[in-house]
PDB file of N, CA, C and O in Angstrom, chain B, residues numbered from 101:
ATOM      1  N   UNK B 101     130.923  13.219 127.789  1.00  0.00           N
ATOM      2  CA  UNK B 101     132.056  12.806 128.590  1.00  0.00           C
ATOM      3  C   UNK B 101     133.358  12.940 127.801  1.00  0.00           C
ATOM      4  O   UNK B 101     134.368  13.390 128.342  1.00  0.00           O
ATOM      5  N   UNK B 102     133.338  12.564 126.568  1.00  0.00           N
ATOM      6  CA  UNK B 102     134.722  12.284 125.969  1.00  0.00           C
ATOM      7  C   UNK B 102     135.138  13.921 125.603  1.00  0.00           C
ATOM      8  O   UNK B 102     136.319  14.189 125.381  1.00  0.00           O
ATOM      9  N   UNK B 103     134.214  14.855 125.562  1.00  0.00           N
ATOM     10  CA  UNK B 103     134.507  16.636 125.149  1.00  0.00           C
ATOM     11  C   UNK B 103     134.808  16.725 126.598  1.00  0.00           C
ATOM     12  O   UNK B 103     135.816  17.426 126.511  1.00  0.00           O
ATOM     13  N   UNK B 104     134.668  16.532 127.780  1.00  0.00           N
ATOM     14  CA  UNK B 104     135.042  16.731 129.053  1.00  0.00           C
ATOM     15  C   UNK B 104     136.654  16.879 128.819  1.00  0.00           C
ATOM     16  O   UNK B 104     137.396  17.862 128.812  1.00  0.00           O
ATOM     17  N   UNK B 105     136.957  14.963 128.561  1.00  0.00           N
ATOM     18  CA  UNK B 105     137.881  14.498 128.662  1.00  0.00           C
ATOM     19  C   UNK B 105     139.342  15.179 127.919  1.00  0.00           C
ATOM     20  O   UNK B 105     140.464  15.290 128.413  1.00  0.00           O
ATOM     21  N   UNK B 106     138.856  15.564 126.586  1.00  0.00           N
ATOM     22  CA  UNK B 106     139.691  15.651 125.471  1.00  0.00           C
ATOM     23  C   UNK B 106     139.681  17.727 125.128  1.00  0.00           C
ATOM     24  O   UNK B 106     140.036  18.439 124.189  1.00  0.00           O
ATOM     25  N   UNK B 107     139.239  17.900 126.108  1.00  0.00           N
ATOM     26  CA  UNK B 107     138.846  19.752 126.119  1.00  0.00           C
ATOM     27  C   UNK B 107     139.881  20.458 125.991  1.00  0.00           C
ATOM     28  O   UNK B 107     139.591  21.654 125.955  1.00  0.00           O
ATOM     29  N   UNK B 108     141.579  20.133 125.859  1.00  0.00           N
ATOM     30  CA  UNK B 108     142.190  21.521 125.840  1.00  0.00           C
ATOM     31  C   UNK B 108     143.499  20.215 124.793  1.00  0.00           C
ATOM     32  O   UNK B 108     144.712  20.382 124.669  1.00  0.00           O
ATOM     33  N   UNK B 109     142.800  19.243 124.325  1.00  0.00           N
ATOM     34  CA  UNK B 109     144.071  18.220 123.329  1.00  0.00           C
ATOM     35  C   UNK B 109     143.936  18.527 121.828  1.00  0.00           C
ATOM     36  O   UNK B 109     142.953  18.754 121.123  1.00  0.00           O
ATOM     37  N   UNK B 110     145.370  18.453 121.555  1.00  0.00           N
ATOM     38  CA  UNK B 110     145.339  18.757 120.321  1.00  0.00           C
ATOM     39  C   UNK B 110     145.953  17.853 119.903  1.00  0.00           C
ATOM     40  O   UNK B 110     147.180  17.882 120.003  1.00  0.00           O
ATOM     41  N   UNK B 111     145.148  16.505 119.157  1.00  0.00           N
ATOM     42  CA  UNK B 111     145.703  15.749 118.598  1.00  0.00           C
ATOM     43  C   UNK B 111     145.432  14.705 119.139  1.00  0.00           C
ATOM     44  O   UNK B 111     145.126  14.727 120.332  1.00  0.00           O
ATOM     45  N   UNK B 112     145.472  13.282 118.300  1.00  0.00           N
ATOM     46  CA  UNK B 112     144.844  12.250 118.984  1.00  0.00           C
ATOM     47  C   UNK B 112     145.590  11.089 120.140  1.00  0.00           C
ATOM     48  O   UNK B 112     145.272   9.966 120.531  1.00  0.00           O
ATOM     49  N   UNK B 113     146.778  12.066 120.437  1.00  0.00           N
ATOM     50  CA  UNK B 113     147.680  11.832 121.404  1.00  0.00           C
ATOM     51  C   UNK B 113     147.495  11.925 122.614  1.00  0.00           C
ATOM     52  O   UNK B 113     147.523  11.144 123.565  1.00  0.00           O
ATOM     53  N   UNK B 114     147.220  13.411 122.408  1.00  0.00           N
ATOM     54  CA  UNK B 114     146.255  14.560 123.533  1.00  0.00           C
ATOM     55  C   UNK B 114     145.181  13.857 124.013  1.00  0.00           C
ATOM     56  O   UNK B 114     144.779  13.731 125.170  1.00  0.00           O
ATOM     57  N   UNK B 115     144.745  13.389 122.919  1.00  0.00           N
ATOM     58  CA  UNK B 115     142.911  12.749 123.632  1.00  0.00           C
ATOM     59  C   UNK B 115     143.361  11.703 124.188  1.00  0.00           C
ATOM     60  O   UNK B 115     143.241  11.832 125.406  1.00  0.00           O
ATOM     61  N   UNK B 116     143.822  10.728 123.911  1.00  0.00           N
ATOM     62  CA  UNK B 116     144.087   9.275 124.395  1.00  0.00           C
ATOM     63  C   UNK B 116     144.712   9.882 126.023  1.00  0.00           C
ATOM     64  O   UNK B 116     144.338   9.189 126.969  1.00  0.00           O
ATOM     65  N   UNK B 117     145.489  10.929 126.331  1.00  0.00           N
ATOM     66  CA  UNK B 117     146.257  10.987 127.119  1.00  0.00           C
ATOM     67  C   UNK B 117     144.637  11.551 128.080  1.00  0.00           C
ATOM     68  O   UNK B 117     144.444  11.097 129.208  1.00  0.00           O
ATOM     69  N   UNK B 118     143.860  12.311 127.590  1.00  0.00           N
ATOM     70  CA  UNK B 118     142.857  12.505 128.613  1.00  0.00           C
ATOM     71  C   UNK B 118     141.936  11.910 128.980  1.00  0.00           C
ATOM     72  O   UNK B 118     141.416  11.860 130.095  1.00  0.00           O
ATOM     73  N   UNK B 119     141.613  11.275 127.758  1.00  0.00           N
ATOM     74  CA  UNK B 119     140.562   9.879 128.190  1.00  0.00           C
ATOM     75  C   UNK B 119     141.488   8.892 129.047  1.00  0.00           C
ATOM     76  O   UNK B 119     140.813   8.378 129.940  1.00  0.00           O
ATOM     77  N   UNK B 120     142.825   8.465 129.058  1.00  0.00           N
ATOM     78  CA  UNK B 120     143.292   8.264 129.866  1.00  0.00           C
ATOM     79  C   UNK B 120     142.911   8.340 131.420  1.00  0.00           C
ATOM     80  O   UNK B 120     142.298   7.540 132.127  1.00  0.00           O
ATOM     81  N   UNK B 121     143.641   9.915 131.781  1.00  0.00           N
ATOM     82  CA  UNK B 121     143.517  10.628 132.840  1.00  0.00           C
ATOM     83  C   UNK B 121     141.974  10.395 133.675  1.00  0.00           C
ATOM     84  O   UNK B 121     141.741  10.320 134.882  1.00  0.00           O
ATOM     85  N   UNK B 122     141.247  10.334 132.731  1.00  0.00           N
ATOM     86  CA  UNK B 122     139.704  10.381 133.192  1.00  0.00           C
ATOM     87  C   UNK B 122     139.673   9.194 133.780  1.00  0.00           C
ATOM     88  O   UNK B 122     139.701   9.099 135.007  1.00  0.00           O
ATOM     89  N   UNK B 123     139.614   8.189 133.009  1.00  0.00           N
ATOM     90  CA  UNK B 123     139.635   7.084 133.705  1.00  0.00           C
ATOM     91  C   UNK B 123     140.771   6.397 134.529  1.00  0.00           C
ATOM     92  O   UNK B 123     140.648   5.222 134.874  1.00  0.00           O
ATOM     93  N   UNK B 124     141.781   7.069 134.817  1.00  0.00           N
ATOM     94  CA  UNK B 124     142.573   6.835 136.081  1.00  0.00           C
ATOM     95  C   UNK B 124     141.935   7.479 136.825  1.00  0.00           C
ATOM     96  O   UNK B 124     141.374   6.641 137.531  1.00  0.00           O
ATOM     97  N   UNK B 125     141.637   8.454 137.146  1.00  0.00           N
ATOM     98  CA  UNK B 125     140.942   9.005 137.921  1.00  0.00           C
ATOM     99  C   UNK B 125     139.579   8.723 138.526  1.00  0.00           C
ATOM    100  O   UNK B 125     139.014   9.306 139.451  1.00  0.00           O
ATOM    101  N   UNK B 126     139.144   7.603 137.722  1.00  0.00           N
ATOM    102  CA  UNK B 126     137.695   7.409 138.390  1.00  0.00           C
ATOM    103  C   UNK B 126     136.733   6.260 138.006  1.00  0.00           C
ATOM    104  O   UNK B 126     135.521   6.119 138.174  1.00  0.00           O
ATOM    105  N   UNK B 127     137.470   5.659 137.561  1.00  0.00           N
ATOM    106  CA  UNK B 127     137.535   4.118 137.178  1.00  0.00           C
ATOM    107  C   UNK B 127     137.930   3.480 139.093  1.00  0.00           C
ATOM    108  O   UNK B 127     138.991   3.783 139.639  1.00  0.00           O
ATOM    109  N   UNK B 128     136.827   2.603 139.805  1.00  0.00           N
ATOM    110  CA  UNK B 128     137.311   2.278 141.172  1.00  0.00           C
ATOM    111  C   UNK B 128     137.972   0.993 140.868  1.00  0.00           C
ATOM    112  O   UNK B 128     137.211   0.158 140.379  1.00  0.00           O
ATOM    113  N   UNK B 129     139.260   0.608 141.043  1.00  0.00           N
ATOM    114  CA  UNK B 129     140.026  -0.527 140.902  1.00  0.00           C
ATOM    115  C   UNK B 129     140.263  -1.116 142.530  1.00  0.00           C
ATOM    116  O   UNK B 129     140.545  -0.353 143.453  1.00  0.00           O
ATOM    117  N   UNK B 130     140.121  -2.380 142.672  1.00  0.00           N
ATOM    118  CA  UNK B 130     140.909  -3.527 142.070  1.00  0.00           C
ATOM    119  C   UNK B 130     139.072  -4.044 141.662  1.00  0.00           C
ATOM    120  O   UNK B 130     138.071  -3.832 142.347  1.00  0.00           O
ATOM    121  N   UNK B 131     139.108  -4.283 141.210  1.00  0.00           N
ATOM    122  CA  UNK B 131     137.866  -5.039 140.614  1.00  0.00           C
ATOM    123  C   UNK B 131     138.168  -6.511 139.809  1.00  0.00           C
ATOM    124  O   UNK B 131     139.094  -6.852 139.073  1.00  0.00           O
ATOM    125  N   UNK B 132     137.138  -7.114 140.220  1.00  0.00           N
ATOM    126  CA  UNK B 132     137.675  -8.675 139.386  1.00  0.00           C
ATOM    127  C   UNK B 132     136.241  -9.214 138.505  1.00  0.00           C
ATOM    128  O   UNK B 132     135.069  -9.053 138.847  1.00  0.00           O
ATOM    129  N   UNK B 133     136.752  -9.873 137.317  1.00  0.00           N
ATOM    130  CA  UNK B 133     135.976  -9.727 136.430  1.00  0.00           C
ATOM    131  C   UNK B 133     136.718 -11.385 135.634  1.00  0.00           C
ATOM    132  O   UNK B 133     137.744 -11.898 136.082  1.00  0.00           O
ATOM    133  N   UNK B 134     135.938 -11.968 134.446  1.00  0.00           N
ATOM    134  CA  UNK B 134     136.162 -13.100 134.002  1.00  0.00           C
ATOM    135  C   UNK B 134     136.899 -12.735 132.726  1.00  0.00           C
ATOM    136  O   UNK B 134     136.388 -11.847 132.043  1.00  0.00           O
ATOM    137  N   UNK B 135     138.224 -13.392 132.234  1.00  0.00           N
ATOM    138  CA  UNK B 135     138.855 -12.998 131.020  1.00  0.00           C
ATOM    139  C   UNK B 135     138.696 -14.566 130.479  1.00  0.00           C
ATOM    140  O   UNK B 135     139.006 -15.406 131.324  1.00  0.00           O
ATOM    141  N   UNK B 136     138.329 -14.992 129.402  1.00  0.00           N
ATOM    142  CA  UNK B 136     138.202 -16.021 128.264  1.00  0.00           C
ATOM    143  C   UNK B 136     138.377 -17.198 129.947  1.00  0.00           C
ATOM    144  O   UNK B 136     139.503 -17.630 130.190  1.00  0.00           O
ATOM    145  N   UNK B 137     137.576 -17.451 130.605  1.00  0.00           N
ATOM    146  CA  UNK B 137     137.000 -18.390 131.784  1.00  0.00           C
ATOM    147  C   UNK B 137     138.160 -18.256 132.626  1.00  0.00           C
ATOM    148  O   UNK B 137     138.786 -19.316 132.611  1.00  0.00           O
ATOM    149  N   UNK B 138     138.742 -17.318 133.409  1.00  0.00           N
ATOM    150  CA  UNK B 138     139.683 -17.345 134.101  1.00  0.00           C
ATOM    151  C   UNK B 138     139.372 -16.084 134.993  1.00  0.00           C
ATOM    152  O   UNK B 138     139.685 -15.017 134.464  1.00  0.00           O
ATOM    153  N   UNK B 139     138.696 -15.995 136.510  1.00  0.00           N
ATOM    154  CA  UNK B 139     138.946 -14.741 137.271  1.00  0.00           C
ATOM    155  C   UNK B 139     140.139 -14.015 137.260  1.00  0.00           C
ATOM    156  O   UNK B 139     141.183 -14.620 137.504  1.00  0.00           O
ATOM    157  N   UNK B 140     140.161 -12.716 136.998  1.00  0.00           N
ATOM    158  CA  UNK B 140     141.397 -12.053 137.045  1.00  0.00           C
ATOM    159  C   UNK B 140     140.911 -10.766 138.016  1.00  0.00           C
ATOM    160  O   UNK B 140     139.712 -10.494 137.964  1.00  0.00           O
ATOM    161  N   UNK B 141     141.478 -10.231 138.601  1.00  0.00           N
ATOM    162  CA  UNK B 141     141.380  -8.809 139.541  1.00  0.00           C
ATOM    163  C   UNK B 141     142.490  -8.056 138.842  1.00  0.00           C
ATOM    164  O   UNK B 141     143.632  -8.489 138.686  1.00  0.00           O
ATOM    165  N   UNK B 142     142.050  -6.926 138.452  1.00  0.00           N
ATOM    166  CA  UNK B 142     141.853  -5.863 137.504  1.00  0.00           C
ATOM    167  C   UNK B 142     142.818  -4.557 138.666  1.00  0.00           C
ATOM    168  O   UNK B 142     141.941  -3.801 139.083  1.00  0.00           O
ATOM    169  N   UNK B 143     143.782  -4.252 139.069  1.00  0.00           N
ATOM    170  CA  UNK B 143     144.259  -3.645 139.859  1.00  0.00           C
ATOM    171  C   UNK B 143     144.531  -2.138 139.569  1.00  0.00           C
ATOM    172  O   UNK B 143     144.468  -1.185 140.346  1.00  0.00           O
ATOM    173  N   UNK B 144     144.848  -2.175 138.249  1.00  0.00           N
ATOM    174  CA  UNK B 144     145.089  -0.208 137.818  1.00  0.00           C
ATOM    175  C   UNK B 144     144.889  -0.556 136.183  1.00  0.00           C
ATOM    176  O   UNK B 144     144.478  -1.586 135.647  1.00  0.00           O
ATOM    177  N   UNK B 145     145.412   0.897 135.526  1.00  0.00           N
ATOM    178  CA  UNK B 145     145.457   0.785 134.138  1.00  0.00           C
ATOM    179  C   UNK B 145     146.754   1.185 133.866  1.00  0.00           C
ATOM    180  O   UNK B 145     147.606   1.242 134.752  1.00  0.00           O
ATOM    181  N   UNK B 146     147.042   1.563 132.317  1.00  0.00           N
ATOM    182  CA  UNK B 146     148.500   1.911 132.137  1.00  0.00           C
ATOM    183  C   UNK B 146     148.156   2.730 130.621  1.00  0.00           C
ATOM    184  O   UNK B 146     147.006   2.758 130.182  1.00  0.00           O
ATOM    185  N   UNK B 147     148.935   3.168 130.137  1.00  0.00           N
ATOM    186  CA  UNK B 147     148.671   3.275 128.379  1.00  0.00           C
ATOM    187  C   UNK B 147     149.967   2.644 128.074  1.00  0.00           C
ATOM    188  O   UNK B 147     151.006   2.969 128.650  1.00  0.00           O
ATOM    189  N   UNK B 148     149.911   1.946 127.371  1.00  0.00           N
ATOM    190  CA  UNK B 148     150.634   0.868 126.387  1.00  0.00           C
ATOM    191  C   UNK B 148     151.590   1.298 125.188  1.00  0.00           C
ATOM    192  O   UNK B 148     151.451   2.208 124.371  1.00  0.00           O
ATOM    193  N   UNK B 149     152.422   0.526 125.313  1.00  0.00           N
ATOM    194  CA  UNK B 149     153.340   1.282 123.615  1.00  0.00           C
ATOM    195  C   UNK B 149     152.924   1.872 122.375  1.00  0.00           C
ATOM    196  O   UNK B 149     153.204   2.931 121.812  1.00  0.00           O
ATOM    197  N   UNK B 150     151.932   0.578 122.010  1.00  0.00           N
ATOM    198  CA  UNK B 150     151.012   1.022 120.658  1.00  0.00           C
ATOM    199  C   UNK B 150     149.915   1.789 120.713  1.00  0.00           C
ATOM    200  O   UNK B 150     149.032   1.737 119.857  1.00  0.00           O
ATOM    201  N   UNK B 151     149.892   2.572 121.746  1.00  0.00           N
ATOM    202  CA  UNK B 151     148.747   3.721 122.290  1.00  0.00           C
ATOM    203  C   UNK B 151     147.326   3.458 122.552  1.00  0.00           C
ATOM    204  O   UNK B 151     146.296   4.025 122.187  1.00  0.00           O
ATOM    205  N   UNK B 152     147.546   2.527 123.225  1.00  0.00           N
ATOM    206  CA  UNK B 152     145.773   1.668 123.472  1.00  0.00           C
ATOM    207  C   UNK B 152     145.690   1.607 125.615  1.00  0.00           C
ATOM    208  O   UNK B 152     146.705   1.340 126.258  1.00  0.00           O
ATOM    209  N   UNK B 153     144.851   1.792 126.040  1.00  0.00           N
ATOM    210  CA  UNK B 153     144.895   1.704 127.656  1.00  0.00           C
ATOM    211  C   UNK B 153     144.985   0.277 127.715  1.00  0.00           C
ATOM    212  O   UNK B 153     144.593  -0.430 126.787  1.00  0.00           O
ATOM    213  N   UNK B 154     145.539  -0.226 128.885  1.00  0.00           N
ATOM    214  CA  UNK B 154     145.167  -1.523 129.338  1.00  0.00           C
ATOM    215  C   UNK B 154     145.119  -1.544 130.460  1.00  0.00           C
ATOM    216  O   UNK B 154     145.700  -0.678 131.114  1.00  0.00           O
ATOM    217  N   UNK B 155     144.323  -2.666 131.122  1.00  0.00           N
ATOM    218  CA  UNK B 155     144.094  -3.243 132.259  1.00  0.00           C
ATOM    219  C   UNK B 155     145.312  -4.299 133.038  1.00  0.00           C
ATOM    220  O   UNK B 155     145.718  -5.419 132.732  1.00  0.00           O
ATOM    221  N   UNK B 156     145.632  -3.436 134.083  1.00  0.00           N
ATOM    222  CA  UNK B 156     147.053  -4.333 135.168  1.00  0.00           C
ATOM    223  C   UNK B 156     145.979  -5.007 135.445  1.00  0.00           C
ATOM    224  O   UNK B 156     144.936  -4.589 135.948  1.00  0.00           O
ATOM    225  N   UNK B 157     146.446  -6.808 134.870  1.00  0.00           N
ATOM    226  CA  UNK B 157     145.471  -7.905 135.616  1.00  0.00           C
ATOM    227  C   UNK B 157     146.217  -8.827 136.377  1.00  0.00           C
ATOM    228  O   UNK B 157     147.418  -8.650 136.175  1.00  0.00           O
ATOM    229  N   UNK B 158     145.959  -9.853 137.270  1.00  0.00           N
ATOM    230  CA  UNK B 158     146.406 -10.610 138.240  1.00  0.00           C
ATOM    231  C   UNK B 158     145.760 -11.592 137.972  1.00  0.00           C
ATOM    232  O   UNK B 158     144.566 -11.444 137.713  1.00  0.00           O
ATOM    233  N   UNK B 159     146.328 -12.840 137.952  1.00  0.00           N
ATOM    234  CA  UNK B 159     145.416 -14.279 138.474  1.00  0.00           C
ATOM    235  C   UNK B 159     146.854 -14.883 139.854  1.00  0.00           C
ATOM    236  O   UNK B 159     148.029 -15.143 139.593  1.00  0.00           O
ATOM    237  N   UNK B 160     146.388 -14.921 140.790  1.00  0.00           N
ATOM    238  CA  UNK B 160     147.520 -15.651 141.890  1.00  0.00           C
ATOM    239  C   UNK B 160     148.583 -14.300 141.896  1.00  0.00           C
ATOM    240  O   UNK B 160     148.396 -13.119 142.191  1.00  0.00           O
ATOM    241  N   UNK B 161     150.086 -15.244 141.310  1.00  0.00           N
ATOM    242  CA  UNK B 161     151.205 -15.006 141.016  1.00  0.00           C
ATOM    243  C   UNK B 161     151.541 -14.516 139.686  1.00  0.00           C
ATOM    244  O   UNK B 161     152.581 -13.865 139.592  1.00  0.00           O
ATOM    245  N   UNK B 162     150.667 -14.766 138.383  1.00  0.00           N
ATOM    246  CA  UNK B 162     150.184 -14.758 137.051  1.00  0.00           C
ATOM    247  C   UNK B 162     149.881 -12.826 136.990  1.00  0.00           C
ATOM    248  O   UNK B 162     148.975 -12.251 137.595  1.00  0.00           O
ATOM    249  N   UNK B 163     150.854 -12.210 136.153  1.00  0.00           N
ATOM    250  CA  UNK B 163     150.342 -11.177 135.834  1.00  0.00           C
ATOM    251  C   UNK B 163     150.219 -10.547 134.407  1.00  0.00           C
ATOM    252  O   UNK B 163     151.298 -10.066 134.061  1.00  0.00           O
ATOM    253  N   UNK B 164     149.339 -10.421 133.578  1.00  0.00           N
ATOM    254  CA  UNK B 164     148.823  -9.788 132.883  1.00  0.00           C
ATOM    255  C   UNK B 164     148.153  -8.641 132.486  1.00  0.00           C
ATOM    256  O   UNK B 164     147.134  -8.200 133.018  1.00  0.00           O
ATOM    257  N   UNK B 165     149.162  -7.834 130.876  1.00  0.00           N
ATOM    258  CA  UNK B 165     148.288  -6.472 130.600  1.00  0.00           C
ATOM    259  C   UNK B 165     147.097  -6.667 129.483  1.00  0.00           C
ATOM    260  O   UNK B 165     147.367  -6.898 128.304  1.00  0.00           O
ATOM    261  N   UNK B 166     146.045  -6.576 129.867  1.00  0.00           N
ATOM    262  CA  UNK B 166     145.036  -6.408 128.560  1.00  0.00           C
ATOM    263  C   UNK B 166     144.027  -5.336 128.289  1.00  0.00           C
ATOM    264  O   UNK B 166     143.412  -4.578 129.038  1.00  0.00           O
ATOM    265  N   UNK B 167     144.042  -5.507 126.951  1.00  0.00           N
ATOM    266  CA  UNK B 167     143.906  -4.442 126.710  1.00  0.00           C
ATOM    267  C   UNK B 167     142.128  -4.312 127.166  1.00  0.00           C
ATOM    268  O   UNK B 167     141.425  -5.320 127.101  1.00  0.00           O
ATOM    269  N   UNK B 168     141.556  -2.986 127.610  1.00  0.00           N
ATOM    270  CA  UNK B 168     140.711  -2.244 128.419  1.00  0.00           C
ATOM    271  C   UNK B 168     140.038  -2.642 127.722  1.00  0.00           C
ATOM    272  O   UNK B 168     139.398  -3.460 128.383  1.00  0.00           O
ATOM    273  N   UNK B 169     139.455  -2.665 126.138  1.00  0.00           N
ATOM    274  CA  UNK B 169     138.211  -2.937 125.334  1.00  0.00           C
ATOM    275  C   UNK B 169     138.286  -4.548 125.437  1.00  0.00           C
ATOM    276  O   UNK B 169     137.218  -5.159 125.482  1.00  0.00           O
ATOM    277  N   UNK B 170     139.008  -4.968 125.460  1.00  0.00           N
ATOM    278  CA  UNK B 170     139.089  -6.682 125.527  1.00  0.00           C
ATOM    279  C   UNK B 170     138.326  -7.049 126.765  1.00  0.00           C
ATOM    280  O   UNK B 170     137.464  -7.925 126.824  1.00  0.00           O
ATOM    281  N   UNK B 171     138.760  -6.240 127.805  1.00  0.00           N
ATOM    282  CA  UNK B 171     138.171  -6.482 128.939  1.00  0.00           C
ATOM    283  C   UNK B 171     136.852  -7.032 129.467  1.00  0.00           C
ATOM    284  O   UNK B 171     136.826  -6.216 130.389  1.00  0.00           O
ATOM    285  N   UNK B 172     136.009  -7.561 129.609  1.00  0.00           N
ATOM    286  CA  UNK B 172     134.584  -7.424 130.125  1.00  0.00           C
ATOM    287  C   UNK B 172     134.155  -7.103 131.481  1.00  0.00           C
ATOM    288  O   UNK B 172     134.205  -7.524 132.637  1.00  0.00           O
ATOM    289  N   UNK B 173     133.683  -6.096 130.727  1.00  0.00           N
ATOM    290  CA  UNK B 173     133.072  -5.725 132.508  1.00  0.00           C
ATOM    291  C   UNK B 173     131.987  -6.585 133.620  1.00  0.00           C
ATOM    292  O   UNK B 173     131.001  -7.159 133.158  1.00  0.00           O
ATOM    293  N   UNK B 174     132.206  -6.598 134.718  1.00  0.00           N
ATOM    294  CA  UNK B 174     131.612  -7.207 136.027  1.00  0.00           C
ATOM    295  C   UNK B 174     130.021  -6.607 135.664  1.00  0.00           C
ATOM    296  O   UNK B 174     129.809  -5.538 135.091  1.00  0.00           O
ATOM    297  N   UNK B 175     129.049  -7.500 136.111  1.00  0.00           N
ATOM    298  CA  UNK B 175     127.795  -7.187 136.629  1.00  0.00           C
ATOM    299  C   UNK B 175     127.653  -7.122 137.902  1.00  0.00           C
ATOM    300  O   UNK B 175     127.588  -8.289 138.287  1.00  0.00           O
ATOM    301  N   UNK B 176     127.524  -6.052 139.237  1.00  0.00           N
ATOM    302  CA  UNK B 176     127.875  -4.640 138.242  1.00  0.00           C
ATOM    303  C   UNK B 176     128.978  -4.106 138.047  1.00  0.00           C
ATOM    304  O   UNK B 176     130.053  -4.430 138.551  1.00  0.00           O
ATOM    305  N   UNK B 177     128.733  -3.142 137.201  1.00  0.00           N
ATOM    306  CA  UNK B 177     130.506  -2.877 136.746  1.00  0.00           C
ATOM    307  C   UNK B 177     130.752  -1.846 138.155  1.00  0.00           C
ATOM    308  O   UNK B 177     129.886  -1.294 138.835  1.00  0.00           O
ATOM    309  N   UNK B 178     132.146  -1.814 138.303  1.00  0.00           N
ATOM    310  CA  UNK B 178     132.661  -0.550 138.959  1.00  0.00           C
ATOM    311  C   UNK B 178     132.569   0.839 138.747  1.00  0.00           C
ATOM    312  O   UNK B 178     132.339   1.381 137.666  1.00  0.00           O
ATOM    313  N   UNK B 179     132.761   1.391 139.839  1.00  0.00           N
ATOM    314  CA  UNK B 179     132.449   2.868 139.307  1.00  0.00           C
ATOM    315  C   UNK B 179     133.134   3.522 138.295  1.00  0.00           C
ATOM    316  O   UNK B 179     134.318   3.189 138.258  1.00  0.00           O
ATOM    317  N   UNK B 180     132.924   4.039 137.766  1.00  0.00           N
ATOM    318  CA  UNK B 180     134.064   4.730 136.745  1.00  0.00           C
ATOM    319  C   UNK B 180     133.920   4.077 135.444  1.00  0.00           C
ATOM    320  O   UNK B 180     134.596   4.480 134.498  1.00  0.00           O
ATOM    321  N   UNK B 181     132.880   2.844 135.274  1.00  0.00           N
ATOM    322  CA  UNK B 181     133.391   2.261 134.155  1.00  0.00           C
ATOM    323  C   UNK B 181     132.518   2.819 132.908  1.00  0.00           C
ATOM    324  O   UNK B 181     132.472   2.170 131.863  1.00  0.00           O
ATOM    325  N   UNK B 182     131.915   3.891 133.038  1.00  0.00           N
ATOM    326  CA  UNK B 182     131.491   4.694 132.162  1.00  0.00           C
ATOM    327  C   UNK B 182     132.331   5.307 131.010  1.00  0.00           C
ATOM    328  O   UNK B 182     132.076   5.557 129.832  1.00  0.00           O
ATOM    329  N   UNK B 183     133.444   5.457 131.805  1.00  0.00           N
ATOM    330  CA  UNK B 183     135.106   6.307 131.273  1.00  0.00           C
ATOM    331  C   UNK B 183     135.438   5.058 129.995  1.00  0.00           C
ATOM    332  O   UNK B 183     135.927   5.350 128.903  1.00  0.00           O
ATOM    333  N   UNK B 184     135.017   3.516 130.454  1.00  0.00           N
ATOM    334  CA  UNK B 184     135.746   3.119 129.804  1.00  0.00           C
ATOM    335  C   UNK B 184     134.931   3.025 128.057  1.00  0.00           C
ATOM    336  O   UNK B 184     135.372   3.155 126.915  1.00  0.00           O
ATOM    337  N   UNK B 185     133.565   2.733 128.645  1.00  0.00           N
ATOM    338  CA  UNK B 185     132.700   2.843 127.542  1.00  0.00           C
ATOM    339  C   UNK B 185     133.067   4.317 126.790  1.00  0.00           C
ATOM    340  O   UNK B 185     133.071   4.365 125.559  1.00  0.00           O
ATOM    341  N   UNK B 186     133.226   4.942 127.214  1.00  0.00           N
ATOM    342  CA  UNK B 186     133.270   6.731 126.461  1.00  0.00           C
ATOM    343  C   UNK B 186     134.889   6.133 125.632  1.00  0.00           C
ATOM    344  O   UNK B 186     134.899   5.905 124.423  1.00  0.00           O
ATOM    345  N   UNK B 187     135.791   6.002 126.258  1.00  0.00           N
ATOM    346  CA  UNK B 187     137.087   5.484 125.606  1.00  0.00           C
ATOM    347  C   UNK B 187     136.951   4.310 124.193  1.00  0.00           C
ATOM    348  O   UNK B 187     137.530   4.421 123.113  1.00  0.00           O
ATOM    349  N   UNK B 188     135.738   2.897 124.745  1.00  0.00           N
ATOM    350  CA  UNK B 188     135.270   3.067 123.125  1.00  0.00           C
ATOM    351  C   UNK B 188     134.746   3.273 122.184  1.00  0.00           C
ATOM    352  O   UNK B 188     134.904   2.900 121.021  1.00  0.00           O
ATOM    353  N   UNK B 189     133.672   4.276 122.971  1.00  0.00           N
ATOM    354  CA  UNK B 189     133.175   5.139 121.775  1.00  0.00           C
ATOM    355  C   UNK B 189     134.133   5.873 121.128  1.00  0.00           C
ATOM    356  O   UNK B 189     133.867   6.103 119.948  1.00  0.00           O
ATOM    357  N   UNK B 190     135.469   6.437 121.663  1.00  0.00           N
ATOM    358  CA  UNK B 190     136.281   7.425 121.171  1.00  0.00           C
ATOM    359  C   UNK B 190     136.869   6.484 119.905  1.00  0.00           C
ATOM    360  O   UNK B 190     136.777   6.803 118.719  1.00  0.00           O
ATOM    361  N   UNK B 191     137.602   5.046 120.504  1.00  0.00           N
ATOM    362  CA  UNK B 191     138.401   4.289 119.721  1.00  0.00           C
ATOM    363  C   UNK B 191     137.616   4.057 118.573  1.00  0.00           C
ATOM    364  O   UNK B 191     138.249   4.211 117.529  1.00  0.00           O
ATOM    365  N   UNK B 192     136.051   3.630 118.398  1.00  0.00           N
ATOM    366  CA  UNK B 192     135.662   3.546 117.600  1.00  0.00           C
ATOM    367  C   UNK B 192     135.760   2.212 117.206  1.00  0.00           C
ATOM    368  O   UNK B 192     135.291   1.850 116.127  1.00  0.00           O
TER     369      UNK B 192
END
């Protein structure tokens, strides 16, 4: 998945920007999931200043970015959330 993702990047800019892409693309959002005991619904992603993806989260009126590996995924997870596992295998 991540040679899918990262197939024509040069540089680890490039990759982040396609592992990105991948998982905008196919990651199914709004999904809601538990952050440190608090439901949050999980609405899109973004890439972040310090070059890490995160998760657009919601509680109510309450909005929060966190970051995608912080995240825990739903049993079961959403579709797409394969992308995100491949993203930390990439991060490492």
């Amino acid at each position: 998945m991540i040679d899918e993702a990262i197939v024509d990047a040069y540089g680890e800019d490039e990759q982040l920007t396609g592992l990105f892409t991948m998982m905008e693309e196919n990651l199914a959002v709004p999904f809601s999931t538990t952050f440190l005991g608090v439901e949050v619904t999980v609405s899109g992603i973004d890439l972040a200043q310090d070059g890490t993806i995160v998760a657009l989260c919601h509680c109510g009126r309450v909005r929060q970015r966190i970051g995608i590996l912080d995240l825990p995924m739903p049993t079961p997870a959403p579709v797409g959330a394969e992308w995100v596992e491949a993203y930390r295998h990439w991060a490492g």
